[in-house]
C-alpha positions in Angstrom: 10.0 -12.1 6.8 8.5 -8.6 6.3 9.4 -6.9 3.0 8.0 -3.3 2.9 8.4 -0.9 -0.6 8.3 2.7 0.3 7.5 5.1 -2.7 5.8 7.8 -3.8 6.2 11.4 -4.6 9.4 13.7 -4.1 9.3 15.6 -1.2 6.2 13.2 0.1 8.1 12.2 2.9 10.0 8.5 2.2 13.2 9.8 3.8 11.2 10.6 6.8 9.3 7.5 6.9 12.5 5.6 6.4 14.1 6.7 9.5 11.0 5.8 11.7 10.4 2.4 10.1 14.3 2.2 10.8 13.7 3.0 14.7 10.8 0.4 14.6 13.1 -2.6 13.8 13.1 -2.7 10.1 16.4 -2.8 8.3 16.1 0.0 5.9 18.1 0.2 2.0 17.7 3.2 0.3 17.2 3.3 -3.9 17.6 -0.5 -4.5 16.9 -1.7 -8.5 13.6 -3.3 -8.7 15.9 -6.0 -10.7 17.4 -6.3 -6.9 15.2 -7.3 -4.7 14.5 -10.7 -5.4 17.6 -11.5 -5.0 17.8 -9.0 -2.1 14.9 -10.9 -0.9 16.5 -14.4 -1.2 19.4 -13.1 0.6 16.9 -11.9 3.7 15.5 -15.1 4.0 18.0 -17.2 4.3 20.4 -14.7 6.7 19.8 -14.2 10.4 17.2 -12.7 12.0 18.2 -9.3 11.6 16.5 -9.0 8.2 13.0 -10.4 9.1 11.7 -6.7 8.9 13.1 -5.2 5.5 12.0 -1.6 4.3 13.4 -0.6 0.6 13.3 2.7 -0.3 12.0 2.6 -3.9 12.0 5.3 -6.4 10.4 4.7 -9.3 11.7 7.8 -11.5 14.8 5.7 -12.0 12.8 2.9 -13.9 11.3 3.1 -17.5 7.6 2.4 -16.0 6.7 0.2 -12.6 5.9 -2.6 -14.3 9.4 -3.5 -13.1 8.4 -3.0 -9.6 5.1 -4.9 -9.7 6.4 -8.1 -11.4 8.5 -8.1 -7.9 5.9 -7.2 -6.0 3.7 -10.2 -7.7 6.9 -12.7 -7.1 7.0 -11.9 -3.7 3.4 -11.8 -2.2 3.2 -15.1 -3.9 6.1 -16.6 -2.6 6.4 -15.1 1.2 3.0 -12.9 1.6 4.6 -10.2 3.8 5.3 -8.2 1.3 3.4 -5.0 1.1 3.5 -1.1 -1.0 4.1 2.4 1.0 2.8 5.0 -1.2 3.6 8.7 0.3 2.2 11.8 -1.0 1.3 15.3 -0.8 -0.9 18.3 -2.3 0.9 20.0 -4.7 1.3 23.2 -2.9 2.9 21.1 -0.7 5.7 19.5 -2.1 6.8 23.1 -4.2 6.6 24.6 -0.4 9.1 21.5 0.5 11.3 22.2 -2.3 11.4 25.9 -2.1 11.9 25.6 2.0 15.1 23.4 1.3 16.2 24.9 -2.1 16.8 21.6 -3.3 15.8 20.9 -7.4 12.7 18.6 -8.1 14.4 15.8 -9.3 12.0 15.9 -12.3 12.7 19.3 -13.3 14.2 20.3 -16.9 15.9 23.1 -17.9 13.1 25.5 -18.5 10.5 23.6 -16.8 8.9 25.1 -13.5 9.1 23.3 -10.4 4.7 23.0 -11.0 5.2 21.1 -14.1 7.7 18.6 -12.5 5.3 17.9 -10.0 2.4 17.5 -12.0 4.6 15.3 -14.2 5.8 13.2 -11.5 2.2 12.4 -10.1 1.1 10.9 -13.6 4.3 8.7 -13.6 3.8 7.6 -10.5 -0.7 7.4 -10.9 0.1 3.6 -11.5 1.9 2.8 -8.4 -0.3 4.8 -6.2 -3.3 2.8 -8.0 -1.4 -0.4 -6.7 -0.5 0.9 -3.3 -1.4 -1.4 -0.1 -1.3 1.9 2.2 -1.6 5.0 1.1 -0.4 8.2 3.5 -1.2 11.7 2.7 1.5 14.3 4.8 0.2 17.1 3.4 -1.2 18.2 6.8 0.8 15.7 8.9 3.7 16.9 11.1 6.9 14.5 11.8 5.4 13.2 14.9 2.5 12.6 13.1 3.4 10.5 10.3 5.5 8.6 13.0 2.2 7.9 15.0 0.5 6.6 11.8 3.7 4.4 11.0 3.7 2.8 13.9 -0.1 2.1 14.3 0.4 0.4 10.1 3.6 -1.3 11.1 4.6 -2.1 14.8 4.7 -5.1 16.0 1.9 -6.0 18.5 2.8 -4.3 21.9 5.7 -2.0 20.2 5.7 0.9 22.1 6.1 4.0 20.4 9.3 5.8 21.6 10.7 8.9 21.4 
């Protein structure tokens, strides 16, 4: 069994990497606990074969600090190996372009705060799990196809074909 973590910044593109890991064969679950998984995990392991490939969606913000996270993470590389950490990011300028383009709220943003401050905030919460990070993707410059391509050459299966 394959257990991948997805995190990283808002607006760094987890959503979007979610939905191509999902077309790859991974069975995807969006915001799961850190407290979860292991038991998430147990349940994987012993069901069919339709969870051998697992992608969780993880967002750290929710979560005092990722200690949380990496006592899981420890737990499980110890116990299966195939467990690995997704970190996505972007530039700054970036994400606020992201956020302004959709004219959703930075999750991170307080009443007076600029959308600037909630991302600089939000990249020294998250400094440790980046630090920790197996891969690392940057999407600053990366279009959708893009990020796809470099999913797929991380995470396919020998002789996956890359469809569109």
């Amino acid at each position: 069994m394959e257990i991948l973590v997805i995190s990283g910044l808002s607006g760094g593109g987890k959503s979007k990497a979610a939905s191509f890991l999902e077309d790859m064969g991974f069975y995807i679950v969006d915001n799961m606990p850190a407290a979860m998984i292991l038991k998430f995990a147990e349940f994987c392991a012993g069901g069919s074969q339709r969870y051998d490939k697992v992608a969780l969606v993880y967002d750290v913000r929710t979560a005092n600090s990722p200690t949380e996270l990496f006592d899981v993470l420890d737990v499980l590389k110890h116990s299966s190996g195939a467990c690995s950490l997704l970190f996505l990011e972007a530039e700054p300028e970036t994400i606020i372009k992201r956020y302004k383009e959709t004219r959703r709220r930075h999750p991170l943003m307080e009443s007076g705060a600029t959308i600037e401050d909630a991302v600089k905030r939000e990249t020294e919460l998250l400094r440790p799990l980046r630090e920790r990070a197996d891969f690392v993707i940057d999407t600053t410059q990366l279009s959708a196809a893009k990020l796809r391509g470099e999913l797929y050459r991380l995470f396919a299966e020998k002789g996956q074909q890359s469809r569109m």
